[in-house]
MARBA-3410 file (N, C-alpha, C, O; in Angstrom, 1 decimal):
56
213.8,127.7,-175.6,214.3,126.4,-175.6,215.0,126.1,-176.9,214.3,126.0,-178.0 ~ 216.5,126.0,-177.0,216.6,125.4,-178.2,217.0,123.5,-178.5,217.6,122.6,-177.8 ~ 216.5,123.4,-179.6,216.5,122.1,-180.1,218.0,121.3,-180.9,219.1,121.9,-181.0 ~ 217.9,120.5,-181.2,219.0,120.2,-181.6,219.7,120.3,-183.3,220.8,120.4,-183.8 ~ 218.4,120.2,-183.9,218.7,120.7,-185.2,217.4,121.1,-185.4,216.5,120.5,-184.8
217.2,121.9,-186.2,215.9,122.5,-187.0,215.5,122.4,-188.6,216.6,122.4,-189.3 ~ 214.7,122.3,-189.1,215.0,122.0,-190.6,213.5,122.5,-191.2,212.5,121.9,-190.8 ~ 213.3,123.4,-191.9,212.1,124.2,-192.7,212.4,124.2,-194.0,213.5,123.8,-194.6 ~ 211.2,124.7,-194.5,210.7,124.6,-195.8,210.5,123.5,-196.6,210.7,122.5,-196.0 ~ 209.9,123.6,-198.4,209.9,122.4,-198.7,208.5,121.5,-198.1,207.5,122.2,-197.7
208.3,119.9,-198.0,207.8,119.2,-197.2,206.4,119.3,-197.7,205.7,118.4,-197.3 ~ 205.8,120.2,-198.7,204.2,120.2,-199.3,203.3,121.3,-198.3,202.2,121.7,-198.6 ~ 203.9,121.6,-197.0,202.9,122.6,-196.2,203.0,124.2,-196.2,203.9,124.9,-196.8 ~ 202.3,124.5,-195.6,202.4,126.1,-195.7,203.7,126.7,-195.3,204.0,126.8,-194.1 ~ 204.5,127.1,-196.1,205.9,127.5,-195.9,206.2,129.2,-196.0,207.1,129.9,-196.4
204.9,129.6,-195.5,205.2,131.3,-195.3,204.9,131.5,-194.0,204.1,130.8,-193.4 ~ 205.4,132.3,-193.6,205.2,132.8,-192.1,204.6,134.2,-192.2,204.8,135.2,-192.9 ~ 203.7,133.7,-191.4,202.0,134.8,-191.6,202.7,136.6,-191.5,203.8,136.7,-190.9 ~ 202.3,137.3,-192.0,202.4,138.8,-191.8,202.3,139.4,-191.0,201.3,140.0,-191.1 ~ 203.0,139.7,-190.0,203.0,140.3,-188.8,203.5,139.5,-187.4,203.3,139.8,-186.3
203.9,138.8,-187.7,204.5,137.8,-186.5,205.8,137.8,-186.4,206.4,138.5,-187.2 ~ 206.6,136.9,-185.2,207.6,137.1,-185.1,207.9,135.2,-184.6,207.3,134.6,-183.8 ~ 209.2,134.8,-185.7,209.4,133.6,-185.3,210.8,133.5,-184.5,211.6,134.4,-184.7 ~ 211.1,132.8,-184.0,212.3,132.7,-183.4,213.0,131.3,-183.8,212.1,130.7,-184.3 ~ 214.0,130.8,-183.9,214.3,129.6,-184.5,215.9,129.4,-183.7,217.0,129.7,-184.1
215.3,128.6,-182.6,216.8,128.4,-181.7,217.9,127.0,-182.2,217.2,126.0,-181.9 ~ 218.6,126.6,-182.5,219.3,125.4,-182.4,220.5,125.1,-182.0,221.3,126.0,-182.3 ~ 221.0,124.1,-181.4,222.2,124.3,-180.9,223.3,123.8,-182.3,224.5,124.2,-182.3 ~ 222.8,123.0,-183.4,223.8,122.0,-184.3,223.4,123.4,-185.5,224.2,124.3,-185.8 ~ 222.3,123.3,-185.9,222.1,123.9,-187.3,220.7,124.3,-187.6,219.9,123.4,-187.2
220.3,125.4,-188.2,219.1,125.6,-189.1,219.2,125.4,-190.5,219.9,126.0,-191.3 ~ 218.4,124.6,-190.7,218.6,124.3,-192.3,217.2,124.6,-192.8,216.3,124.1,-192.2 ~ 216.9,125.4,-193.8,216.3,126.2,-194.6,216.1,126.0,-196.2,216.6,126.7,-197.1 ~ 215.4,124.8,-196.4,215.2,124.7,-197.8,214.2,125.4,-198.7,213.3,126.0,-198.0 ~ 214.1,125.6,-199.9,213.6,126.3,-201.1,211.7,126.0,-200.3,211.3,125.2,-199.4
211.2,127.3,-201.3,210.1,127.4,-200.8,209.8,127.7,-199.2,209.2,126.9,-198.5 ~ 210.2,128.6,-198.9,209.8,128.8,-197.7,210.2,130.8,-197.8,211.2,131.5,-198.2 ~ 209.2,131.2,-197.3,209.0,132.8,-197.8,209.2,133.6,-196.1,208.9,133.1,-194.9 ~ 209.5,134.5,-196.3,208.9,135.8,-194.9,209.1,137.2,-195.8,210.0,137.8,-196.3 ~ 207.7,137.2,-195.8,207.3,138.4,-196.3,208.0,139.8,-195.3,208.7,139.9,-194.2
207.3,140.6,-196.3,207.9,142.1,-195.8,207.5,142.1,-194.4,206.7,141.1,-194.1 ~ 207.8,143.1,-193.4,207.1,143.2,-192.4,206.8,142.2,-191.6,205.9,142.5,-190.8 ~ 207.5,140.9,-191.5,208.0,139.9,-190.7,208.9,139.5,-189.9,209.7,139.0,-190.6 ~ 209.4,139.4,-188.3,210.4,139.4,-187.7,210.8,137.7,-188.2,210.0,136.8,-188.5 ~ 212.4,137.4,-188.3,212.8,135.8,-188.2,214.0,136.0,-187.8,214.6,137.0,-188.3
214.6,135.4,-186.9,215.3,135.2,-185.8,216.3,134.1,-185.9,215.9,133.2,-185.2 ~ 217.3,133.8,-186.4,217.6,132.7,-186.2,219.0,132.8,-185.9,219.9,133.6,-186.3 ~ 219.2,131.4,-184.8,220.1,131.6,-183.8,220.6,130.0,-183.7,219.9,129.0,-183.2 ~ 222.2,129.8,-184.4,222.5,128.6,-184.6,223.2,128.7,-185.7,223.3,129.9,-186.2 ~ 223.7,127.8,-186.3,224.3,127.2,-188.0,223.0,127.5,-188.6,221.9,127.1,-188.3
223.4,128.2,-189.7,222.5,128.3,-190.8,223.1,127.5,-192.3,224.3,127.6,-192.6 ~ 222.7,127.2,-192.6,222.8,125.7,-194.2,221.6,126.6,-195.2,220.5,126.5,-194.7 ~ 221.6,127.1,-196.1,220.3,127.3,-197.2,220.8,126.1,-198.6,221.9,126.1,-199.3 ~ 219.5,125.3,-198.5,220.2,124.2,-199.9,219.2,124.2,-200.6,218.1,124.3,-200.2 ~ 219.5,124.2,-201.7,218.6,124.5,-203.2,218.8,123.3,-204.0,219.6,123.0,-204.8
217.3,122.6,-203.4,217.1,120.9,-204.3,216.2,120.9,-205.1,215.9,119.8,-205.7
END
């Protein structure tokens, strides 16, 4: 299912995605990806849409 915009990292919560998993991140407008937000080694991330990385 994708969504209409997506927006991670940042926000005060856990911003790593666990070790061994696989995320997928569908959007139709954009994924936006701020500071603080990690994927370790050995992590699948997927992302599928506009990508934005902003450093605030």
């Amino acid at each position: 299912m994708k969504k209409k915009k997506i927006t991670i990292g940042s926000g005060g919560c856990g911003n790593v995605q666990p070790t061994g998993t696989t995320t997928a991140l569908r959007a139709v407008d954009d994924v936006t990806i701020y500071r603080n937000f990690e994927v370790p080694l050995r992590v699948e991330l997927i992302i599928d849409g506009g990508v934005a990385c902003c450093d605030e």
